[in-house]
C-alpha positions in Angstrom: 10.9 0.9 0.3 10.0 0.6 -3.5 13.1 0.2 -5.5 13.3 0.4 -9.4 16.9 -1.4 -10.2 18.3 -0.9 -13.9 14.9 -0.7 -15.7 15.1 -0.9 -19.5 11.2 -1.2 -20.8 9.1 -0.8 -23.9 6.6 -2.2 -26.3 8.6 -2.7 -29.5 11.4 -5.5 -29.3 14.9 -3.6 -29.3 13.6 -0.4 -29.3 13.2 0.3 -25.2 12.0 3.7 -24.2 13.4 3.5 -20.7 17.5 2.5 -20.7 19.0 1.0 -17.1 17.1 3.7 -15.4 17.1 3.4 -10.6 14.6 5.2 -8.8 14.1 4.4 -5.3 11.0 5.5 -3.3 11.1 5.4 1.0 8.7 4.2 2.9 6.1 7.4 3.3 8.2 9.6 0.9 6.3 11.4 -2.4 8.6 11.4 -5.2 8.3 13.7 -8.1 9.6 12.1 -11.5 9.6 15.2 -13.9 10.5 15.1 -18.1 9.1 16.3 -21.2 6.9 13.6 -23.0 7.8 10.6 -24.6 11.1 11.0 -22.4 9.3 6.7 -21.2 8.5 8.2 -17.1 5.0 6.9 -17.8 6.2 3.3 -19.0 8.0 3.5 -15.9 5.4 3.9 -13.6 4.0 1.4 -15.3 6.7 -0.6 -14.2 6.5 0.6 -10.6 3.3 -0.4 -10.3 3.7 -4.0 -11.9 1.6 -3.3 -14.6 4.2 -3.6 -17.4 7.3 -6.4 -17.5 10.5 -5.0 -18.5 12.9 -5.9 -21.1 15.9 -6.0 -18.1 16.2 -4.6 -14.2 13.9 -5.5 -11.3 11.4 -4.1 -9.1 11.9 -4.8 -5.2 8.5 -4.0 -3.0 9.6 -3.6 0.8 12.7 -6.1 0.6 10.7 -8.4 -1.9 11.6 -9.1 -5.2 8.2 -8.0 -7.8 7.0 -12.2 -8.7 5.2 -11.1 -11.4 3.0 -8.7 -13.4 -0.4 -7.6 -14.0 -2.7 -10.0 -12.9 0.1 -12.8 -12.9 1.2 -10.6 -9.5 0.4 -12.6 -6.3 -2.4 -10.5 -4.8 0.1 -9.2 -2.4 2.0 -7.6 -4.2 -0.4 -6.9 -6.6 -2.5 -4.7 -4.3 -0.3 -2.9 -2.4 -0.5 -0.4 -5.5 -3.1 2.5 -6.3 -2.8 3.6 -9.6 -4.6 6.9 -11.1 -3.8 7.7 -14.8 -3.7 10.8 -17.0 -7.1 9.7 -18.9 -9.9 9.0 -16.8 -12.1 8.2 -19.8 -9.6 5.8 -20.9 -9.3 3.8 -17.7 -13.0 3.9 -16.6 -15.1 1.1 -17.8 -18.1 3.1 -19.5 -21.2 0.3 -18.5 -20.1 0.8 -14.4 -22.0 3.6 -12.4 -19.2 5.6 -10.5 -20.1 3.9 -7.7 -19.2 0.1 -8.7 -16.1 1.7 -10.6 -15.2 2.8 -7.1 -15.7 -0.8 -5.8 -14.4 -2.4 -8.9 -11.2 -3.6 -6.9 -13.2 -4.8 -4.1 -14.7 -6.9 -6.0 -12.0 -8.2 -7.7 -10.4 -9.9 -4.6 -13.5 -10.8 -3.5 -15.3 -8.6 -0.8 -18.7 -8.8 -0.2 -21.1 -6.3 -1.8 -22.0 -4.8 2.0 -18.5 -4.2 2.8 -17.7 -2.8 -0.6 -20.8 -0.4 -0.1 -19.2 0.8 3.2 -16.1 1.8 1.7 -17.3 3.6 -1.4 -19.4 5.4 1.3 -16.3 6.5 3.6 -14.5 7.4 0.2 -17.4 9.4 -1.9 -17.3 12.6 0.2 -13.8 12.8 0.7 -13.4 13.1 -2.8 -16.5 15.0 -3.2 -18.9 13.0 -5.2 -22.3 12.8 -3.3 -25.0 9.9 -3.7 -26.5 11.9 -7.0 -23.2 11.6 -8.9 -22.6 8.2 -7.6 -25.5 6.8 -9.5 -24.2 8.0 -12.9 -22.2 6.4 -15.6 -18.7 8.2 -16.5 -20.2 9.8 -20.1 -22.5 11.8 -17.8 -20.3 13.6 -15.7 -17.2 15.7 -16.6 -13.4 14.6 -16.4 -12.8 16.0 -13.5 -16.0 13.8 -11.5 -14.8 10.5 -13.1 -11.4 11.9 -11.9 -12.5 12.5 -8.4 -14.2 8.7 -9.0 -10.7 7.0 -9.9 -8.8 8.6 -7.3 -11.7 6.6 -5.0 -11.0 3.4 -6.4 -7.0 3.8 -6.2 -7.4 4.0 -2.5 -10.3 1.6 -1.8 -7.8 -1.3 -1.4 -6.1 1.0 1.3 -2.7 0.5 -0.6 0.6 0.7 0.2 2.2 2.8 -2.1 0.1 5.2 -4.9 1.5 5.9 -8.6 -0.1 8.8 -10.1 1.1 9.4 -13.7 0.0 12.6 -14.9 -3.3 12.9 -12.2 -4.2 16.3 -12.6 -3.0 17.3 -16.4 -6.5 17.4 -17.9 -7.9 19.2 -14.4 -8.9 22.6 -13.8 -6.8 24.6 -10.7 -9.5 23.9 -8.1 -10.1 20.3 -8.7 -6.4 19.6 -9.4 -6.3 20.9 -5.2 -8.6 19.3 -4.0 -6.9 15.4 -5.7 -3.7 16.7 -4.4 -5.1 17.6 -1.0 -6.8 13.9 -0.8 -3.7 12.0 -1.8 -1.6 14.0 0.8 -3.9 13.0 3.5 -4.5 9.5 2.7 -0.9 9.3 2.2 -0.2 11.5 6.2 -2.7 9.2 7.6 -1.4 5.5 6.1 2.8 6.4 5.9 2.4 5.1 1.7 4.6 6.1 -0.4 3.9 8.1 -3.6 5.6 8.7 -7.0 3.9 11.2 -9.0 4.6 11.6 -12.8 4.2 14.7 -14.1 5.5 17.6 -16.4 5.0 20.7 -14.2 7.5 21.4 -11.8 6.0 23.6 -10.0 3.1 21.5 -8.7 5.5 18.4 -8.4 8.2 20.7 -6.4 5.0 21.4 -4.3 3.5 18.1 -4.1 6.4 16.0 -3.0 9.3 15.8 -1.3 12.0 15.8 -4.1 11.7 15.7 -7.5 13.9 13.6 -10.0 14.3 15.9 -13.1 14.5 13.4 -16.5 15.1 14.6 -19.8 15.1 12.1 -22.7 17.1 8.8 -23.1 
């Protein structure tokens, strides 16, 4: 179970954009959070997946208390999170080929090239990028390729519960599908639990198996 207790979070001291705010995710559940923006749901999936501290509350990963954040996270905890955001320009590094921002996490904790190799190669077609795409850099395919791309490296680590925050806002009808579809069978096959941020409640009613409505603090 992930469990967000009183969250108040921001970026500007005194001025939080999330107030004492519980969420709680089960263990293989897909929980939509729904709100209009700048209502703070992507600060707190930023929380969630212990890439921002907040102000006040705490997050608790399967009965263990978060012991840090960002890369000050034991690797643990740290990786038992896949995160895909809204921009995929803005969270791509623009010198990797697709293929090493695939691996990118891989290498991180220190996997060997062959092994990383292997995995980008079970991942690639399920998101449907083949060996031609792989070899380019993300200004030379479209959004919804590097998309396809950074939903691959949120699942290379094979984690344990996956945030998306706004996945498939900037996608067209058949790619946004196709991400959904790969999620949901990542997430039938491996029992992780899923909190997806978005703003349209159709897809999120969908998508998951409840949806928390949140209108601004």
């Amino acid at each position: 179970m992930l469990e967000l207790r009183g969250i108040t979070a921001g970026y500007v001291p005194r001025e939080p954009v999330v107030r004492d705010v519980s969420l709680t995710i089960g263990d293989g559940e897909a929980v939509g959070l729904l709100g209009p923006s700048g209502c703070g749901k992507s600060t707190l999936a930023r929380v969630a997946a212990l890439l921002h501290r907040p102000d006040a509350g705490s997050l608790v990963i399967d009965g263990e208390p978060a012991r840090g954040w960002r890369h000050g996270a034991p690797r643990e905890q740290r990786t038992a999170f896949g995160v895909v955001f809204q921009q995929p320009r803005q969270s791509a590094d623009p010198r990797l080929r697709l293929r090493d921002l695939i691996a990118e996490p891989l290498r991180a904790t220190g996997r060997r090239r062959a092994e990383a190799d292997v995995r980008v190669g079970e991942l690639a077609p399920v998101v449907g990028l083949s060996d031609e795409l792989l070899a380019r850099r993300p200004h030379e395919v479209s959004d919804g390729q590097l998309q396809r791309a950074c939903v691959a490296r949120a699942l290379v680590l094979r984690p344990r519960w996956l945030i998306c925050d706004e996945m498939t806002a900037m996608l067209d009808a058949s790619t946004t599908a196709a991400l959904v579809g790969v999620v949901e069978a990542y997430r039938r096959k491996s029992g992780a639990g899923l909190l997806a941020v978005g703003h349209d409640a159709v897809l999120l009613e969908r998508w998951c198996d409840r949806t928390v409505r949140w209108e601004r603090s």
